[in-house]
TORPA-4810 file (N, C-alpha, C, O; in nm, 3 decimals):
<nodes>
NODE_1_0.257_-8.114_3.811_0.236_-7.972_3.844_0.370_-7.915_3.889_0.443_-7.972_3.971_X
NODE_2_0.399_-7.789_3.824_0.543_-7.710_3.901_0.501_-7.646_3.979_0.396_-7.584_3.995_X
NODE_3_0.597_-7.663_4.037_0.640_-7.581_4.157_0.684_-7.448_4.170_0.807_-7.456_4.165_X
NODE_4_0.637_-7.281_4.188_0.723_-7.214_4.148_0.792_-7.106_4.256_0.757_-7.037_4.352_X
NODE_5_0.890_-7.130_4.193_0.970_-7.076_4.305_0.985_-6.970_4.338_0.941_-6.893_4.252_X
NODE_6_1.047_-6.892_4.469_1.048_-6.758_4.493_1.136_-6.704_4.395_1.100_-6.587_4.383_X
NODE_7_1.229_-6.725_4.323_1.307_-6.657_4.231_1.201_-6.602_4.120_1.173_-6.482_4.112_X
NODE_8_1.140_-6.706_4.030_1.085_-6.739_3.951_0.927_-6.594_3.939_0.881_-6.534_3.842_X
NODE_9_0.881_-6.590_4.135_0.825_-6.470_4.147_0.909_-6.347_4.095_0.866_-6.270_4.008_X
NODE_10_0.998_-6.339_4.139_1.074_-6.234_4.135_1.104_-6.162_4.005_1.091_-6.041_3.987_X
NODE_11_1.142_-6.245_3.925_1.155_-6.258_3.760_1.066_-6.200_3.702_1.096_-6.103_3.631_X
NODE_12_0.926_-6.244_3.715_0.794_-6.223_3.683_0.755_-6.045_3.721_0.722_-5.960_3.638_X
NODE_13_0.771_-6.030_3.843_0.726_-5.893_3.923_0.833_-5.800_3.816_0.777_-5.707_3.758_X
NODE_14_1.008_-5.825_3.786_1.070_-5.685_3.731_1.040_-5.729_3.590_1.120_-5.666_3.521_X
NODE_15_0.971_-5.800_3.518_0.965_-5.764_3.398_0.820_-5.719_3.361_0.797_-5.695_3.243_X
NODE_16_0.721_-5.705_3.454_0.599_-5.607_3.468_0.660_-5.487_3.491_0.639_-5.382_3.430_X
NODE_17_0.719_-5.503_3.560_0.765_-5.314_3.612_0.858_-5.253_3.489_0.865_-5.132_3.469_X
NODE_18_0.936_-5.360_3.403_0.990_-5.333_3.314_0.913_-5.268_3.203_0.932_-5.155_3.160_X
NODE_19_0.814_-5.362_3.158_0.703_-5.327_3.063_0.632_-5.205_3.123_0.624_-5.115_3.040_X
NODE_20_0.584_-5.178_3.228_0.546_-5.062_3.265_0.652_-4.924_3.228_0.613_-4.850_3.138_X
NODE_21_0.761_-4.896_3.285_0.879_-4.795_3.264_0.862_-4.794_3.110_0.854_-4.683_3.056_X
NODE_22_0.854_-4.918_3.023_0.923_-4.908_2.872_0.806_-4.803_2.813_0.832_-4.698_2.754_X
NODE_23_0.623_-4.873_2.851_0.508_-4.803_2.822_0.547_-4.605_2.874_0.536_-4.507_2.799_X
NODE_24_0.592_-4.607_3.024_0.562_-4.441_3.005_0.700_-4.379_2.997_0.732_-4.284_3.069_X
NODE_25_0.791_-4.443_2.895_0.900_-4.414_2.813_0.862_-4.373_2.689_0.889_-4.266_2.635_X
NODE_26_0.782_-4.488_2.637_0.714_-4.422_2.515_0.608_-4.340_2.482_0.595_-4.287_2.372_X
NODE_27_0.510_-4.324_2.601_0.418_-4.202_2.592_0.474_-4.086_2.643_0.400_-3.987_2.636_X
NODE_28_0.615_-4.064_2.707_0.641_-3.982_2.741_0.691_-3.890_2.600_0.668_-3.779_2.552_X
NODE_29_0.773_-4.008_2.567_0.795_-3.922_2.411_0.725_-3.918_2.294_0.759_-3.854_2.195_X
NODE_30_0.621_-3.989_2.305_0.485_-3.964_2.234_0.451_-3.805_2.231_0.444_-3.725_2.138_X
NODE_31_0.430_-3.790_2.386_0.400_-3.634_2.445_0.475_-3.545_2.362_0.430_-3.461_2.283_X
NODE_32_0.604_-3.574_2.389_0.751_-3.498_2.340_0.695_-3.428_2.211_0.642_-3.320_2.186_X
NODE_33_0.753_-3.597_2.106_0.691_-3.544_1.990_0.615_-3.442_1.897_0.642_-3.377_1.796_X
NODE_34_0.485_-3.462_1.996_0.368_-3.382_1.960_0.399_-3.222_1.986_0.359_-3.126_1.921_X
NODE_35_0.480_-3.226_2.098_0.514_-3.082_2.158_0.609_-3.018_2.028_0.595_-2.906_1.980_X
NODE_36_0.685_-3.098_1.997_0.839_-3.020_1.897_0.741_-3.044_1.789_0.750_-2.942_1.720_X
NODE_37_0.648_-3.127_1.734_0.613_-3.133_1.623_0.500_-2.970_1.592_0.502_-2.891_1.497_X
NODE_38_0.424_-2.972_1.703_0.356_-2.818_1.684_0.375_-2.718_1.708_0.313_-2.614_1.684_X
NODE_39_0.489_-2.743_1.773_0.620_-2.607_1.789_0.635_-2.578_1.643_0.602_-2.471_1.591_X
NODE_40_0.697_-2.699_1.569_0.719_-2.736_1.463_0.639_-2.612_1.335_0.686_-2.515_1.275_X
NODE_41_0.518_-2.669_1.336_0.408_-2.614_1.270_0.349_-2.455_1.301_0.291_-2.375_1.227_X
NODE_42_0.391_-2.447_1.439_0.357_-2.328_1.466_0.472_-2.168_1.457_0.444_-2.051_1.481_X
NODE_43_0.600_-2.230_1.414_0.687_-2.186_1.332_0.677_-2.156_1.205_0.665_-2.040_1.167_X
NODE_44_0.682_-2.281_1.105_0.626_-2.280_1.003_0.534_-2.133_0.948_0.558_-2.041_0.868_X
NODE_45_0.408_-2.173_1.047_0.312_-2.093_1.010_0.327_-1.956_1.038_0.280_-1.868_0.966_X
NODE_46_0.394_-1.936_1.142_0.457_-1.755_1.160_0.548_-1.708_1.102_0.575_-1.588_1.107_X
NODE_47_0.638_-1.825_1.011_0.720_-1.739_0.946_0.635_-1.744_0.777_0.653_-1.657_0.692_X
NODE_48_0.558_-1.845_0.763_0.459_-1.802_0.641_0.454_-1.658_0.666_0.522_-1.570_0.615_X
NODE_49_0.333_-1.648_0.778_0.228_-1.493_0.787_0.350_-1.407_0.787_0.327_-1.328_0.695_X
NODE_50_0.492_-1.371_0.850_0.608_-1.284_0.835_0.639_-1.232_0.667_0.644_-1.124_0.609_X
NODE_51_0.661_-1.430_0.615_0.723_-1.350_0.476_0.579_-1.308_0.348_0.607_-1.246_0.245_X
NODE_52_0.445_-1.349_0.376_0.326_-1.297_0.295_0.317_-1.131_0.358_0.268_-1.049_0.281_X
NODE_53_0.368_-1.078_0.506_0.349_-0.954_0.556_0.455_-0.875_0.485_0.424_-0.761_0.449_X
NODE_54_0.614_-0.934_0.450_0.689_-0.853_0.429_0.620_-0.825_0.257_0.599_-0.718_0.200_X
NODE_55_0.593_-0.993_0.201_0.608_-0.910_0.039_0.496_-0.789_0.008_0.513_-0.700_-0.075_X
NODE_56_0.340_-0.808_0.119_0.279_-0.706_0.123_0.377_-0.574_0.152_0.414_-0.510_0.054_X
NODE_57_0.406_-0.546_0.245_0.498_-0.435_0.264_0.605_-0.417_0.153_0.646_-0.300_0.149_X
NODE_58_0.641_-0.468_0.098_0.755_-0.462_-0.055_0.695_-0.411_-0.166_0.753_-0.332_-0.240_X
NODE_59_0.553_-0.459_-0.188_0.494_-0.439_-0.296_0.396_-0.311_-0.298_0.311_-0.301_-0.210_X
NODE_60_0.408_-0.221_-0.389_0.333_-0.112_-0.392_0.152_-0.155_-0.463_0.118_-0.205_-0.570_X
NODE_61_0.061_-0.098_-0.326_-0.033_-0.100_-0.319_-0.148_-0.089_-0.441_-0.251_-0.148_-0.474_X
NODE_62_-0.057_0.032_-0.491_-0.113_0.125_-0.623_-0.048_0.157_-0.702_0.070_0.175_-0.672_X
NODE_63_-0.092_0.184_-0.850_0.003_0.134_-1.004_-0.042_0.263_-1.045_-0.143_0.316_-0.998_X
NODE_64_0.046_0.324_-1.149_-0.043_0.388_-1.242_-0.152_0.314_-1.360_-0.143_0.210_-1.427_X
NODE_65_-0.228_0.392_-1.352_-0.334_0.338_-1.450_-0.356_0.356_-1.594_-0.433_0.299_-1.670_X
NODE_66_-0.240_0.481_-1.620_-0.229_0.556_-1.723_-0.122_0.645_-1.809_-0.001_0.636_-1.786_X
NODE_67_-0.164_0.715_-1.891_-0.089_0.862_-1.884_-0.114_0.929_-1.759_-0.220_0.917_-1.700_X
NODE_68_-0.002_1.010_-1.712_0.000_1.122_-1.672_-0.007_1.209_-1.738_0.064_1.224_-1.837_X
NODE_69_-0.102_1.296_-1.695_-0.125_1.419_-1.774_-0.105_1.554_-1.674_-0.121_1.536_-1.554_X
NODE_70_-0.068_1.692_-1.725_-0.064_1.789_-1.655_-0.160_1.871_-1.765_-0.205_1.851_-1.878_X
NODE_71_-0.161_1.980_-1.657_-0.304_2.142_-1.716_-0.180_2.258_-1.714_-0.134_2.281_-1.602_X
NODE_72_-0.132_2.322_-1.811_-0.103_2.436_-1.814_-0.142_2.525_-1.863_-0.241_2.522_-1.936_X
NODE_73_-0.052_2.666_-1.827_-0.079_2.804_-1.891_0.003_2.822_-2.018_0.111_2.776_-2.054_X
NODE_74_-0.076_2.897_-2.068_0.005_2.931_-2.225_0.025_3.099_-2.247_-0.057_3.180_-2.204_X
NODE_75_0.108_3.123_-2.296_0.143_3.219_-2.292_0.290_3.287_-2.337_0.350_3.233_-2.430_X
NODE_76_0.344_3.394_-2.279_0.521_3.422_-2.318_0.570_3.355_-2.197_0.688_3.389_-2.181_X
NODE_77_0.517_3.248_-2.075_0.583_3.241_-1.946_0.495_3.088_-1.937_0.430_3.071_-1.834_X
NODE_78_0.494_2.993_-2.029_0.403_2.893_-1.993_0.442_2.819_-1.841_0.561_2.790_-1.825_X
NODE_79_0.358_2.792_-1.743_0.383_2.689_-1.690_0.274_2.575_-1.581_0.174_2.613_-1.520_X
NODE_80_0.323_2.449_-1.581_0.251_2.373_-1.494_0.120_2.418_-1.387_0.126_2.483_-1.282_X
NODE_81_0.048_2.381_-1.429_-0.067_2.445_-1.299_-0.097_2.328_-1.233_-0.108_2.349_-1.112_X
NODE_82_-0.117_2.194_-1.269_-0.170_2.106_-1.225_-0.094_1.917_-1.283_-0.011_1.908_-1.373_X
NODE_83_-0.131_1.834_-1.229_-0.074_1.720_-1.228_-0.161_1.629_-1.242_-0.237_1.650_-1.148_X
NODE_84_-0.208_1.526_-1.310_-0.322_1.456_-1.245_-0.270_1.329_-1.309_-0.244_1.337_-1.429_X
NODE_85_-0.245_1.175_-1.227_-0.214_1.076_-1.199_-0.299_0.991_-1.161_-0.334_0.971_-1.045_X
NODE_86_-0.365_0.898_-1.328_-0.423_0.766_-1.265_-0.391_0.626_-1.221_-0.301_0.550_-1.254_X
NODE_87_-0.507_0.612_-1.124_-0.451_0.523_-1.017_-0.538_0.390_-1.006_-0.655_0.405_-1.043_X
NODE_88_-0.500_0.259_-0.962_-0.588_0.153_-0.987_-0.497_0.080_-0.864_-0.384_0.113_-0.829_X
NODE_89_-0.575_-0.021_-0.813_-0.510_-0.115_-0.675_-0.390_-0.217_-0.761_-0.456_-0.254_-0.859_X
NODE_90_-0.303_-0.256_-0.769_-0.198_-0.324_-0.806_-0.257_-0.475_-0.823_-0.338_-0.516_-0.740_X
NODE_91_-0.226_-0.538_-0.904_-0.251_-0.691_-0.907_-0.230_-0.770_-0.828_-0.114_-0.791_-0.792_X
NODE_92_-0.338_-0.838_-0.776_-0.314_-0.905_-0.606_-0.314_-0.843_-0.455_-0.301_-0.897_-0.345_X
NODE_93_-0.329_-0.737_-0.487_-0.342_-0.664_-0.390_-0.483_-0.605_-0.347_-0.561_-0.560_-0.431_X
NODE_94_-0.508_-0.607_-0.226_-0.649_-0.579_-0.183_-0.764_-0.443_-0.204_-0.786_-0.409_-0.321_X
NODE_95_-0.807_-0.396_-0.136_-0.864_-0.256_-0.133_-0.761_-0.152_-0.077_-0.680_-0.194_0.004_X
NODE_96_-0.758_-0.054_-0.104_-0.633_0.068_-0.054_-0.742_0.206_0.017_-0.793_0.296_-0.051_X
NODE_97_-0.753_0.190_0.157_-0.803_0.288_0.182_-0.737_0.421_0.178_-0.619_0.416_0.212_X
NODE_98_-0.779_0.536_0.149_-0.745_0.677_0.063_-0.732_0.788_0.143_-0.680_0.895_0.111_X
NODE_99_-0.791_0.752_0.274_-0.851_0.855_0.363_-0.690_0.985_0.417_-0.568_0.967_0.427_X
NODE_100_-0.763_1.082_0.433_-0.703_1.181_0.473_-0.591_1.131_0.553_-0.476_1.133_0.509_X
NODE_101_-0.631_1.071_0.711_-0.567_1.051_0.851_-0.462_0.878_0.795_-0.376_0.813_0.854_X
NODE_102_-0.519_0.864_0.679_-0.391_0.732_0.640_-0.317_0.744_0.527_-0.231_0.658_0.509_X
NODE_103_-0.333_0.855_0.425_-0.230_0.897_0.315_-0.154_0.999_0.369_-0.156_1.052_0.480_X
NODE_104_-0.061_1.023_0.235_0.005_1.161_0.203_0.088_1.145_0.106_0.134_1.033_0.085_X
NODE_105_0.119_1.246_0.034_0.133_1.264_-0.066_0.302_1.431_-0.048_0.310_1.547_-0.008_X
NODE_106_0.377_1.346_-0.098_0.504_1.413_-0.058_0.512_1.502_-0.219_0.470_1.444_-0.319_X
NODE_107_0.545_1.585_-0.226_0.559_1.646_-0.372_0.714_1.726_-0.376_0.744_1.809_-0.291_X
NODE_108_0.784_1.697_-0.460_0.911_1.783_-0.494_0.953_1.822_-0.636_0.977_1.740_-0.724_X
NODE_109_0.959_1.971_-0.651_0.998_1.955_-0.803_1.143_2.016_-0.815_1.140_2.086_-0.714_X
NODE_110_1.234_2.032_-0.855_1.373_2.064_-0.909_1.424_2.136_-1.029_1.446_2.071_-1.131_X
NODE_111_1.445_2.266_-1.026_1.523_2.306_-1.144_1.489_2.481_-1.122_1.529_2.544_-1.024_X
NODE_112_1.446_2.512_-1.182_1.382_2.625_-1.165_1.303_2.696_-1.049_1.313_2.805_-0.993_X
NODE_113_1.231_2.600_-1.038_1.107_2.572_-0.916_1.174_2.489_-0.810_1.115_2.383_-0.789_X
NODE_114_1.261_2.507_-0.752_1.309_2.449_-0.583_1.228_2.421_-0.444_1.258_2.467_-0.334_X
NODE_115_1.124_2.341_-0.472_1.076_2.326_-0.381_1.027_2.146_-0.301_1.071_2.047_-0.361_X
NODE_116_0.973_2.131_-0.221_0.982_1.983_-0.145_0.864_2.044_-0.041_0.878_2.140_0.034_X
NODE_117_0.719_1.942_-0.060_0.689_1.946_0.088_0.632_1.798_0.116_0.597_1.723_0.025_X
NODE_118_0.627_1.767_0.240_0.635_1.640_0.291_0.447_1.629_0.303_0.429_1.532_0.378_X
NODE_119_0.374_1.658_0.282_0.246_1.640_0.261_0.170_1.755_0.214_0.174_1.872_0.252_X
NODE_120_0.083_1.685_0.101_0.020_1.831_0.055_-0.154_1.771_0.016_-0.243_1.831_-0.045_X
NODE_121_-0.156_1.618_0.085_-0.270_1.580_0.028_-0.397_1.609_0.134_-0.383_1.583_0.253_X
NODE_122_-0.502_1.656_0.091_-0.610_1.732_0.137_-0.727_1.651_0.123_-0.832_1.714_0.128_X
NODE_123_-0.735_1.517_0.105_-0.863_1.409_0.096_-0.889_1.394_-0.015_-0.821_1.417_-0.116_X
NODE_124_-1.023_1.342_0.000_-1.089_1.293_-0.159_-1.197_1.341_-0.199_-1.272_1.355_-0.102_X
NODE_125_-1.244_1.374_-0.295_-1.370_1.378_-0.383_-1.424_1.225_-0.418_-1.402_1.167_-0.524_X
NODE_126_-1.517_1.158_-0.277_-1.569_1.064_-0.307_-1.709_1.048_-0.301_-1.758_0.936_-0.289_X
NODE_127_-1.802_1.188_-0.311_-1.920_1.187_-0.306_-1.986_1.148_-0.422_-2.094_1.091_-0.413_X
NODE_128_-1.933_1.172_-0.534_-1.969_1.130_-0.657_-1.878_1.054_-0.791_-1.811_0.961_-0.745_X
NODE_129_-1.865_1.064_-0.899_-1.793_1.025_-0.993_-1.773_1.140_-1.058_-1.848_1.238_-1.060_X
NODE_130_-1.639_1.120_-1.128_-1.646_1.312_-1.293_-1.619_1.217_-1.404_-1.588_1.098_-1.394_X
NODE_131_-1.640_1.301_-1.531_-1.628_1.249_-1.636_-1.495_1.249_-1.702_-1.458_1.177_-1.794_X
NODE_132_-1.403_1.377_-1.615_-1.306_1.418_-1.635_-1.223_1.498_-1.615_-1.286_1.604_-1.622_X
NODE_133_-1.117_1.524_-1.592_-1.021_1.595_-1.509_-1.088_1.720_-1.493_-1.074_1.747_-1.374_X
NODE_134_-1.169_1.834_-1.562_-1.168_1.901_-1.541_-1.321_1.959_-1.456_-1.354_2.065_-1.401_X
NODE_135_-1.380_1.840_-1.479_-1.474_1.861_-1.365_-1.421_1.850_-1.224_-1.467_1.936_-1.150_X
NODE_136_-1.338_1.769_-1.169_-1.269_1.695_-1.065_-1.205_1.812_-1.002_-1.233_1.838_-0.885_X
NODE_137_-1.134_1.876_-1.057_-1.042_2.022_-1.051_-1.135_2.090_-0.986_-1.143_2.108_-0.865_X
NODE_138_-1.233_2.139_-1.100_-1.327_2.189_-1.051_-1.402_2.256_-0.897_-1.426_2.361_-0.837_X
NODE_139_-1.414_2.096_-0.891_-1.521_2.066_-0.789_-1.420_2.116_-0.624_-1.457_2.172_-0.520_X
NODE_140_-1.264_2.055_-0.675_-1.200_2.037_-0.572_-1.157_2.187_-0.515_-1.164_2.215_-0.395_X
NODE_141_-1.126_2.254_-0.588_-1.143_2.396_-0.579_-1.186_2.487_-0.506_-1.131_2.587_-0.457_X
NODE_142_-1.309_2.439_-0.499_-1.449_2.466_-0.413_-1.478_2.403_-0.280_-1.577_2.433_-0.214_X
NODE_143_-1.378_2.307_-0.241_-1.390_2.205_-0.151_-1.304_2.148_-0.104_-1.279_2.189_0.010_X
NODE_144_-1.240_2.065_-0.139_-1.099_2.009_-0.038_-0.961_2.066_-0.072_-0.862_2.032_-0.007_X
NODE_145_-0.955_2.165_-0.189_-0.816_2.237_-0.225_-0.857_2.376_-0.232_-0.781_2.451_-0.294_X
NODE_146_-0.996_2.440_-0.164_-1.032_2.555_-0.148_-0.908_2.637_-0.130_-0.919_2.743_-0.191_X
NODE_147_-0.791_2.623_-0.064_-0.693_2.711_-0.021_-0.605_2.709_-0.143_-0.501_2.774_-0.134_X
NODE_148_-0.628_2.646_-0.256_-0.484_2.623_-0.335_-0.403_2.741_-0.380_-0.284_2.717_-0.400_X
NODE_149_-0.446_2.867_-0.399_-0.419_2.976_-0.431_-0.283_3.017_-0.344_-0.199_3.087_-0.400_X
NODE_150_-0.264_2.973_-0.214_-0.186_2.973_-0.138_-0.125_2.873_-0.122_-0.003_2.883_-0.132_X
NODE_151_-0.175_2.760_-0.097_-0.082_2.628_-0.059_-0.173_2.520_-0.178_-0.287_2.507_-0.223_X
NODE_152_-0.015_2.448_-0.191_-0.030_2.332_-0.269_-0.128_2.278_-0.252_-0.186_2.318_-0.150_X
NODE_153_-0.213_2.148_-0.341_-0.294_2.066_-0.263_-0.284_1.958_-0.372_-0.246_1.962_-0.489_X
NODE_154_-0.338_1.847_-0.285_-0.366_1.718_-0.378_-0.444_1.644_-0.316_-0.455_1.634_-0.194_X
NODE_155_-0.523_1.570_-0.426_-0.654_1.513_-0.362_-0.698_1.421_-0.494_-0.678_1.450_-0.611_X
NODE_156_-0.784_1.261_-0.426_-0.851_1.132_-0.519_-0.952_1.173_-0.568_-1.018_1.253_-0.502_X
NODE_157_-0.989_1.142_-0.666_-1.073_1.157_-0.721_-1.099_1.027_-0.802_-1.001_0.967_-0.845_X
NODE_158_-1.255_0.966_-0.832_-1.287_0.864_-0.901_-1.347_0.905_-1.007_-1.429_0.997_-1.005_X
NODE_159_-1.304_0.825_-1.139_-1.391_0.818_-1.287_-1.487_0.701_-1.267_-1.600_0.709_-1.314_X
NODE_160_-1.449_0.595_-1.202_-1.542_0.483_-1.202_-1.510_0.472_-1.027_-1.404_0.490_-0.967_X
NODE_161_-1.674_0.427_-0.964_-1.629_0.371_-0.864_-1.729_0.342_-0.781_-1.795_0.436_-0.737_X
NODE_162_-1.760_0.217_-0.746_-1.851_0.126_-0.694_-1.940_0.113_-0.597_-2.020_0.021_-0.576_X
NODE_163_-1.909_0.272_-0.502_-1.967_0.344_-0.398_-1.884_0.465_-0.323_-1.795_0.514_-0.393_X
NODE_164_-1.896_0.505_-0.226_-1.915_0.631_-0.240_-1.800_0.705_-0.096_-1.768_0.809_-0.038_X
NODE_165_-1.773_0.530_-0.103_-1.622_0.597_0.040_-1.476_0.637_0.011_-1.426_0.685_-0.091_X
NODE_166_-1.444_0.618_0.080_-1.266_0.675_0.041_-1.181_0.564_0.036_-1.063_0.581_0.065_X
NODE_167_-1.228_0.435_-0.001_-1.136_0.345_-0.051_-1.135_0.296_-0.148_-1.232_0.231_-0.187_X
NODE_168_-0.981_0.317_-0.251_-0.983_0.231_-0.376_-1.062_0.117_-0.431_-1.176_0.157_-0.406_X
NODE_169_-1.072_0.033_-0.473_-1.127_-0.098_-0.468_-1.092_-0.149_-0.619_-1.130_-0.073_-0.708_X
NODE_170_-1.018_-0.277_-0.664_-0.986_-0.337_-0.748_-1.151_-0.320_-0.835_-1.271_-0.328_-0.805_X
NODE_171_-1.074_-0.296_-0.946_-1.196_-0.236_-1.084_-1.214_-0.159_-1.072_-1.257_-0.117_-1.179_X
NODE_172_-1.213_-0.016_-0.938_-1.222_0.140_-0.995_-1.088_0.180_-1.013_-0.982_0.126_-0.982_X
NODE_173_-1.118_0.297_-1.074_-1.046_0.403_-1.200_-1.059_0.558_-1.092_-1.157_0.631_-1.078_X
NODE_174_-0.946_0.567_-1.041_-0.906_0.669_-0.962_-0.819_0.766_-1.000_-0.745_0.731_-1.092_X
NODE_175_-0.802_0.883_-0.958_-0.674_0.997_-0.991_-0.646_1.040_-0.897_-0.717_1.065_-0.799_X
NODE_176_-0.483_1.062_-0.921_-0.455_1.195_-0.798_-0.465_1.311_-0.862_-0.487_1.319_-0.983_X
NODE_177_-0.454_1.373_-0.812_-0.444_1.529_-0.871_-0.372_1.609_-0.778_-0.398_1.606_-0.658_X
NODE_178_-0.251_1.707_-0.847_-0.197_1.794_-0.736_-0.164_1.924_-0.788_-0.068_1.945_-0.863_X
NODE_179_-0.256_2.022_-0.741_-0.302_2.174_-0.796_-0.144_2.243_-0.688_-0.106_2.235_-0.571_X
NODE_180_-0.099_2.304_-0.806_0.003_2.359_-0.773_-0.027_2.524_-0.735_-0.096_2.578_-0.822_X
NODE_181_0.005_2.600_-0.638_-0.008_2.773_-0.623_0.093_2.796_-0.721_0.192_2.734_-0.761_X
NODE_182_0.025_2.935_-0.754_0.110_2.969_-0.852_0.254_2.979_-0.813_0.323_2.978_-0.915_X
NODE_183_0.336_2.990_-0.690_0.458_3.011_-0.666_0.521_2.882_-0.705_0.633_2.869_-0.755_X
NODE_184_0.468_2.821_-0.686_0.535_2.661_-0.700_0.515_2.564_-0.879_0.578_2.462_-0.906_X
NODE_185_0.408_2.636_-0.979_0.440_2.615_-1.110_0.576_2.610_-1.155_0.657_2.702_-1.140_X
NODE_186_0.600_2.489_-1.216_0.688_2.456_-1.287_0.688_2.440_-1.464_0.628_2.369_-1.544_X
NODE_187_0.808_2.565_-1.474_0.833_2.581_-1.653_0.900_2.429_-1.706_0.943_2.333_-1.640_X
NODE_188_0.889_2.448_-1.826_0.952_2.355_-1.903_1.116_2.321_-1.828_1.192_2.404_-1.779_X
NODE_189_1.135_2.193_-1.838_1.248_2.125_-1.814_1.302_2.123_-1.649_1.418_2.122_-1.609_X
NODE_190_1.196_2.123_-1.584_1.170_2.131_-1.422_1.125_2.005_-1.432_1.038_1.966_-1.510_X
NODE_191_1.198_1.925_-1.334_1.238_1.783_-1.268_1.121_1.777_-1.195_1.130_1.871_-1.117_X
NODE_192_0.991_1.705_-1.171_0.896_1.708_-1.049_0.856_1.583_-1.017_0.841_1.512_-1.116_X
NODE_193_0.831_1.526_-0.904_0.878_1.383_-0.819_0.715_1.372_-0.717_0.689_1.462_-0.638_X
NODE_194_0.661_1.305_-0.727_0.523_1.297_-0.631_0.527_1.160_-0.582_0.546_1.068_-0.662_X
NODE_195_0.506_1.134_-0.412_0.527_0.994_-0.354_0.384_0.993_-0.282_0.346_1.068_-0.192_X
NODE_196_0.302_0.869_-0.355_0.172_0.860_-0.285_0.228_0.761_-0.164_0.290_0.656_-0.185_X
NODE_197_0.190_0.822_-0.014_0.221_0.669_0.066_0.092_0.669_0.156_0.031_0.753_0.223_X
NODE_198_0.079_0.524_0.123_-0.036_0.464_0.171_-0.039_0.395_0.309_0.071_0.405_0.362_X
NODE_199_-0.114_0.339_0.373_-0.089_0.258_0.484_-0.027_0.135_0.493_0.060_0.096_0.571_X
NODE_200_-0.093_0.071_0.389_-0.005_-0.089_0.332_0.049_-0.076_0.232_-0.002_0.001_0.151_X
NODE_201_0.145_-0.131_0.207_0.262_-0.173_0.077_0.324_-0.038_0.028_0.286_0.069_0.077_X
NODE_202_0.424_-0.044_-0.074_0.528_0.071_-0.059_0.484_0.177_-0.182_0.407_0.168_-0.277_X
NODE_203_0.567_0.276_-0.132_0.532_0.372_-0.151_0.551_0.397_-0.319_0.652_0.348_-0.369_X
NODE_204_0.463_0.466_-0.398_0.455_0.438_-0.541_0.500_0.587_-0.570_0.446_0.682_-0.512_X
NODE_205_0.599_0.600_-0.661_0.674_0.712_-0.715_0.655_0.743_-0.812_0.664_0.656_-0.899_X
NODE_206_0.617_0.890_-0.853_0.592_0.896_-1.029_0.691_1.059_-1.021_0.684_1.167_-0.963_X
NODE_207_0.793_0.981_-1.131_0.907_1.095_-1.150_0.877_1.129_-1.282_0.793_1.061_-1.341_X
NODE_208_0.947_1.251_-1.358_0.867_1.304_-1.480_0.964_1.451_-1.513_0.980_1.538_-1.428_X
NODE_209_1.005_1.455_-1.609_1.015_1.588_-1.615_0.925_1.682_-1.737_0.888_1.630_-1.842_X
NODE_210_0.903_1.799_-1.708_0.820_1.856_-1.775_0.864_1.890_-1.886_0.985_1.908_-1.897_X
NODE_211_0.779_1.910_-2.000_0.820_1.898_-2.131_0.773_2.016_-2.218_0.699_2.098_-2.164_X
NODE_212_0.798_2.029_-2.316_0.779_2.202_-2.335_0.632_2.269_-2.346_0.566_2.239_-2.446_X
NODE_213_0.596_2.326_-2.285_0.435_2.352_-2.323_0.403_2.458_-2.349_0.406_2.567_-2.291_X
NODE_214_0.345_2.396_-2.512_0.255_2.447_-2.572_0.105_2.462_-2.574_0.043_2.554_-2.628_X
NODE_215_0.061_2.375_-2.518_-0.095_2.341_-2.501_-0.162_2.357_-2.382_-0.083_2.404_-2.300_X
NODE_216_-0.238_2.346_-2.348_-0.317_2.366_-2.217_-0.312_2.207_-2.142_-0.346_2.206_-2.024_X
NODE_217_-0.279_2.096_-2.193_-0.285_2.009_-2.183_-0.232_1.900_-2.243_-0.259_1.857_-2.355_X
NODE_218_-0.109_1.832_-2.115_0.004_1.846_-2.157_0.036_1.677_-2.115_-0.001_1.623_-2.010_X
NODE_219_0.109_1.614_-2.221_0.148_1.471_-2.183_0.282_1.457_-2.115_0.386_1.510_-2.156_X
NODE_220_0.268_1.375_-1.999_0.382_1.369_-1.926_0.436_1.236_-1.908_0.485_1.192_-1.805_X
NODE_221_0.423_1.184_-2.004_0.481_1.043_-2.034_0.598_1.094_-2.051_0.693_1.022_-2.080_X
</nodes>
């Protein structure tokens, strides 16, 4: 049988205490780890949601859907009465609400006709559907561009559309329309510039100049 000695204790006792220190050495940085690692991840993931927020914000909401078409007068003095611009939600992009208190609609035309105003849009015609621009006009006339005679106006209107509120929705078939007062008609070879801006994603520009008119109804491609 050995004998063991007081050293021999001694030996024994610092390499428990050793193994102990080494254990909450390594859960300490166990801890660590986990901390920088979901720091880690939680970086990551905010600069994801940053750069999916910016390309939303980069990318325009709403496309044209079509020709542009305008309504004029004919006559010895033809000119522009009206504008109408179809509209559809952009590829990948969500629903575009339309509403009064979150659009506007900047209008400027150049040449003849010198004018710029920083909003001229007056809501939507979303109680029902038209078959066609000139019901839409129409209606608007009577109702959300009642004043046009005096001041500009522009306002949505749906050909197709899936119910009955003021937001776009991927698969309807929308228009703008912007009824010009007569002071502000634009003759042939007048520069005219319309900026729909929406709440999300950027702002969609349809530039155009007017082209000679003969017809009541007029392509502005």
């Amino acid at each position: 049988m050995h004998n063991i000695t007081p050293n021999n204790r001694k030996r024994g006792i610092l390499g428990i205490e050793s193994a102990i220190v080494m254990i909450a050495f390594v859960v300490v940085a166990a801890a660590l780890a986990f901390v920088v690692l979901n720091a880690g991840f939680g970086t990551t993931q905010q600069a994801k949601t940053t750069i999916s927020s910016g390309l939303e914000e980069a990318s325009s909401a709403l496309e044209i859907a079509g020709k542009v078409v305008g309504n004029a007068s004919t006559g010895s003095s033809p000119k522009l009465i009206s504008i109408t611009i179809p509209l559809k939600v952009s590829g990948g992009s969500g629903s575009v609400n339309v509403e009064k208190n979150l659009t506007s609609v900047r209008y400027i035309s150049t040449g003849t006709t010198n004018i710029s105003y920083d909003n001229i849009y007056n809501g939507t015609l979303s109680s029902t559907t038209y078959t066609n621009f000139t019901n839409a006009f129409n209606a608007a006339k009577s109702s959300v561009c009642s004043g046009y005679a005096t001041k500009s106006c522009a306002f949505i209107w749906w050909s197709s559309q899936r119910n009955t509120n003021n937001i776009i929705d991927p698969g309807e078939s929308a228009a703008l329309t912007i009824i010009l007062r007569p002071n502000d008609r634009s003759p042939a070879l007048d520069e005219i510039k319309a900026e729909i801006v929406v709440a999300k994603g950027a702002i969609l520009t349809v530039e155009r100049q007017v082209p000679t008119l003969t017809t009541q109804i007029v392509d502005m491609e």
